[in-house]
C-alpha positions in Angstrom: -13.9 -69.0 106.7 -11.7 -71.4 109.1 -11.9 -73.6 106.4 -10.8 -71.7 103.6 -7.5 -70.2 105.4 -7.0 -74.0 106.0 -7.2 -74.9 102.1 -5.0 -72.1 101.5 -2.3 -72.5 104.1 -2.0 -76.3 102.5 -1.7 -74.8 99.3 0.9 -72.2 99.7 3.0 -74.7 101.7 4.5 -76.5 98.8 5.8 -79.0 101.8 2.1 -80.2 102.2 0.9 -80.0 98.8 3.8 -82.9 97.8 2.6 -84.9 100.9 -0.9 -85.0 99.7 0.1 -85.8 96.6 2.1 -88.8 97.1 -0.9 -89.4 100.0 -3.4 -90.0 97.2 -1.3 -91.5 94.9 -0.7 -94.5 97.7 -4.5 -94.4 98.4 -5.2 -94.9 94.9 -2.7 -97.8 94.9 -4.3 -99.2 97.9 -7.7 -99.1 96.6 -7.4 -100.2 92.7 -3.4 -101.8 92.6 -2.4 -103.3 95.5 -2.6 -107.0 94.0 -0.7 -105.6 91.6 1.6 -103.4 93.2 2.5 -106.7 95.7 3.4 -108.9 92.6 5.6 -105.9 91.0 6.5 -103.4 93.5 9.3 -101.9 91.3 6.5 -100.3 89.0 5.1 -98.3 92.4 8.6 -97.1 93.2 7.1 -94.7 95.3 4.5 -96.4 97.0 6.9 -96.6 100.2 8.9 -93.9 100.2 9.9 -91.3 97.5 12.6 -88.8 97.4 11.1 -85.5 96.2 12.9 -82.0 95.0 10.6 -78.8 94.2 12.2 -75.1 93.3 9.5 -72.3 93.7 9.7 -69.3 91.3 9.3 -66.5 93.7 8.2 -63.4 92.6 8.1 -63.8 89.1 4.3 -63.8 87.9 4.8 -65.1 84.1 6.2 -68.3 85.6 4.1 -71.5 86.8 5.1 -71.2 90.4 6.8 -73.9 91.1 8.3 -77.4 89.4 8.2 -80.5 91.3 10.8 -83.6 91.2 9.6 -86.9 92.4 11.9 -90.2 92.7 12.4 -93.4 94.4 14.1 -93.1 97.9 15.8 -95.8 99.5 15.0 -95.0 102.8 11.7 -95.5 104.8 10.7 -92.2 104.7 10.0 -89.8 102.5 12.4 -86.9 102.0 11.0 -83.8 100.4 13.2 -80.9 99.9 13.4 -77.3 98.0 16.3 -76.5 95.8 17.0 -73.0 95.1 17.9 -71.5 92.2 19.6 -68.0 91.1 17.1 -65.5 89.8 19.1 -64.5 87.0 18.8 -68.1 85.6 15.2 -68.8 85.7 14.8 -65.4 84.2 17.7 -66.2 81.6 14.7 -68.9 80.5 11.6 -66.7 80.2 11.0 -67.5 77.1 11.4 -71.2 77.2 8.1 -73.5 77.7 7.2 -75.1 81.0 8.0 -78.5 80.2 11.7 -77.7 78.7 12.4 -75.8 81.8 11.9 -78.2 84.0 14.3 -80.6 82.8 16.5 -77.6 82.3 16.4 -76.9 86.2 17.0 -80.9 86.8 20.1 -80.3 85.0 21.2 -77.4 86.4 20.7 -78.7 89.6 21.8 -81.8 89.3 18.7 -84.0 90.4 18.0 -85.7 87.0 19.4 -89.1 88.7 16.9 -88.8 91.0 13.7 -88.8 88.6 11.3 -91.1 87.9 8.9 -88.6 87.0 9.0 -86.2 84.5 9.6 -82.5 86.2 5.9 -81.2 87.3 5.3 -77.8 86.8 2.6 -76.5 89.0 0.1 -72.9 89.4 1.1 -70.4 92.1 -0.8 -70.2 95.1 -3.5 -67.2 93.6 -4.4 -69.9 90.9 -6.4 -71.9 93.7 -7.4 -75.5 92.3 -7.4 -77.2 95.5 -8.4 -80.7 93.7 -5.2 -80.7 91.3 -2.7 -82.1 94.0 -5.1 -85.3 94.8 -5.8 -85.5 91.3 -2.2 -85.6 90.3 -1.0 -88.3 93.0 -3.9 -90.2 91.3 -2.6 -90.1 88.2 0.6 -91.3 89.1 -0.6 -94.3 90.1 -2.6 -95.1 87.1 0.7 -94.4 85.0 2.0 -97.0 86.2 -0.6 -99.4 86.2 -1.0 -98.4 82.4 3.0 -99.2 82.0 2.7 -102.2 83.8 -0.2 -103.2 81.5 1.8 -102.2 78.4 4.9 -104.7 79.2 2.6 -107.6 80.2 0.9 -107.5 76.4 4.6 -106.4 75.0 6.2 -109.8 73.4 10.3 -109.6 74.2 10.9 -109.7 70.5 8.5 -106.9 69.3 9.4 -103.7 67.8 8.1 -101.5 70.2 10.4 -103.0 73.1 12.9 -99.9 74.1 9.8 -97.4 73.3 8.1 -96.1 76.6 9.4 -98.8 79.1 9.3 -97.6 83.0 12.6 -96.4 84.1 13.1 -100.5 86.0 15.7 -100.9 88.7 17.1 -104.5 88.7 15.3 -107.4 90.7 15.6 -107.1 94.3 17.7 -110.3 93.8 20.2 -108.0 92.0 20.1 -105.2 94.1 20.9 -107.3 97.5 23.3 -110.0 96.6 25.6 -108.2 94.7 27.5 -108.3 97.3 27.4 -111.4 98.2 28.7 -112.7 95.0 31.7 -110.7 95.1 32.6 -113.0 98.3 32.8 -115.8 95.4 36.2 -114.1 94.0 35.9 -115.8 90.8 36.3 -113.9 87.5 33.9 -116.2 85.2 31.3 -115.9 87.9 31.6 -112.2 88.2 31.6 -111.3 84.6 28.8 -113.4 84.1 27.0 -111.5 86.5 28.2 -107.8 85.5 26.7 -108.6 81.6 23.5 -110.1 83.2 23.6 -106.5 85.0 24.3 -104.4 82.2 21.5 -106.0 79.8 18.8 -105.9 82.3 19.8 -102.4 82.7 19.6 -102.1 78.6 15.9 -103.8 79.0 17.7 -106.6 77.4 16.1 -108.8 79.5 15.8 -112.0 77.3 19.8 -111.6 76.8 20.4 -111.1 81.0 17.9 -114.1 81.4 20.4 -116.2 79.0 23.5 -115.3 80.4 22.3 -115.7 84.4 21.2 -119.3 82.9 24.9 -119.2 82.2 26.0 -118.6 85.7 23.7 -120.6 87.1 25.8 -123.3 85.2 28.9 -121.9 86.9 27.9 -121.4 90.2 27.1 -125.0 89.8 30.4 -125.9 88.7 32.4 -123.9 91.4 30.3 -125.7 94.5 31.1 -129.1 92.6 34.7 -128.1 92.6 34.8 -127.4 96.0 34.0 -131.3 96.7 36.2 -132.6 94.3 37.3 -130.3 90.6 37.6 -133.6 88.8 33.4 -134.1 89.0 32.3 -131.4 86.6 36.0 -132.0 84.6 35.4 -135.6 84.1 31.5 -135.2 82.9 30.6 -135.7 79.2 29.3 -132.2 77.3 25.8 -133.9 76.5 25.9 -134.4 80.7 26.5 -130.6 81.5 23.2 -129.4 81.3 21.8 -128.0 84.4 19.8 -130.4 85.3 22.6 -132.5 85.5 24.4 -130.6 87.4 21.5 -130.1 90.0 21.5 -133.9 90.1 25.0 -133.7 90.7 25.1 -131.6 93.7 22.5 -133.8 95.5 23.8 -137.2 94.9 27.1 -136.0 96.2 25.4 -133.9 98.9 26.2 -130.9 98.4 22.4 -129.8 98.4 19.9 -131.3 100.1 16.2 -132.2 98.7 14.6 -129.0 99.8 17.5 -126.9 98.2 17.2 -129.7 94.9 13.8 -128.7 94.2 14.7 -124.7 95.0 17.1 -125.0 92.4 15.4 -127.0 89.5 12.5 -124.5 90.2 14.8 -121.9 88.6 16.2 -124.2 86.2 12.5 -124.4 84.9 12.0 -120.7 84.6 15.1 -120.8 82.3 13.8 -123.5 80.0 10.0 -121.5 79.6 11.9 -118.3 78.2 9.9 -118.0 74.7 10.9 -115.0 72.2 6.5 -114.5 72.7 7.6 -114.7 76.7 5.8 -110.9 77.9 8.0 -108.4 79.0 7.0 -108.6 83.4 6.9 -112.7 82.8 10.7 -112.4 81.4 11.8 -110.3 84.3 10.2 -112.5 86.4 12.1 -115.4 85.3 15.8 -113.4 85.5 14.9 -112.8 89.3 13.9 -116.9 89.8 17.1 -117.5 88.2 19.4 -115.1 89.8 17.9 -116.8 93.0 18.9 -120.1 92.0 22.7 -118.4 91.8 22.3 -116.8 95.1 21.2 -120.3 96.7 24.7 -121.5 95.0 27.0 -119.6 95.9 25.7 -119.2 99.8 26.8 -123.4 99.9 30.0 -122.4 98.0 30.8 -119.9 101.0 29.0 -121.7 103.9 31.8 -124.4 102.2 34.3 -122.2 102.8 33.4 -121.8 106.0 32.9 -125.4 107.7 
């Protein structure tokens, strides 16, 4: 009997219920995807911490009980919070299906920028299926293994490109040097960057991948500039290529060996982008070359600095 108040005590807290479901969706992660959640983290966004939203229908028996929101959180825990909502609104719905109100709620509520699920509408507590919360976290996870699989067999310049793609945030690259770039002050540079930004965030990634290979070339140019402007001025156009340039840089010292081969190591990356390149192996390369930027433009400002 112990046991069963227990089961039902978890159930009814709707607190608990979303832990154990983002408890078995990590376990399942661990056990079947961790190789591949380690090589492409930003397809198990909420493997280490997820930000989660749920509004429960109280007192109204012809509803599903309650609609959960799950998203990526930023910070190391997870934050799991319930929303309420007016009465006279969800009643205002009644007739509507379960899976248009829950985007309806989002909306209302304004946590649609927060999903990277779609809303989750689950039974009340006197519809006791104690199994449907683990089974639920498990199926997360094998979502996204199943998306991941779908980009990695999905050639850049096939049809079905924009057509059920994971919500992707850019490369952690991206993400953490943004900043860092806008140290640089230089408007090619920086516009550059912001299209590279905008088409990854278009899953145009073979167009970002082209115009980073672009800045690359620039960020080059700006740390030869800072030893002398009349180096990259005084080149030939056949000797501008970026292997060139990374030649360049050493000869006049500007990188050393170690940094040389960090840098032609993204050049590479750019020169193996194939319209047949799969979808994960493309974004892979954009975050190689964005590094090759980063490694740039932190001589340019340690430059700056000496």
């Amino acid at each position: 009997m112990d046991k069963v108040k227990e089961y039902f005590w978890q159930y009814k807290d709707l607190k608990k219920r979303i832990e154990v479901i983002l408890k078995n969706y990590r376990a399942t992660v661990d056990y079947y995807y961790s190789d591949l959640k380690d090589s492409n983290p930003d397809y198990f966004k909420m493997y280490n911490s997820a930000k989660v939203r749920f509004v429960a229908f109280h007192n109204n028996p012809t509803w599903s009980g309650v609609a959960f929101y799950f998203g990526a959180n930023e910070k190391s825990e997870d934050e799991i919070k319930e929303v309420d909502l007016p009465v006279d609104y969800i009643s205002s719905y009644s007739n509507i299906p379960d899976d248009k109100i829950g985007s309806l709620i989002a909306k209302k509520l304004h946590i649609l920028d927060i999903l990277y699920k779609e809303p989750i509408m689950m039974p009340k507590v006197n519809i006791l299926a104690f199994t449907n919360d683990g089974l639920l976290g498990q199926s997360f996870a094998n979502e996204e293994a199943k998306k991941w699989k779908n980009d990695s067999t999905t050639s850049i310049d096939d049809g079905r490109i924009n057509e059920d793609l994971p919500n992707i945030e850019l490369p952690a690259s991206i993400s953490a040097y943004r900043s860092l770039l806008d140290n640089i002050d230089n408007a090619e540079l920086s516009f550059e960057v912001e299209e590279a930004v905008s088409c990854y965030k278009n899953k145009e990634y073979l167009a970002c991948a082209l115009v980073l290979s672009r800045a690359l070339e620039w960020s080059c140019k700006l740390l030869l500039d800072t030893e002398d402007p009349e180096i990259y001025s005084g080149l030939p156009a056949g000797s501008r290529s970026l292997n060139s340039l990374a030649n360049r840089l050493e000869s006049h010292r500007l990188i050393d060996s170690y940094e040389h081969n960090q840098l032609k190591a993204s050049i590479d990356y750019r020169n193996s982008i194939a319209h047949a390149t799969p979808i994960t192996q493309i974004r892979n390369i954009v975050q190689h070359i964005f590094e090759g930027i980063h490694l740039i433009v932190q001589k340019i400002i340690d430059s700056r600095n000496d």
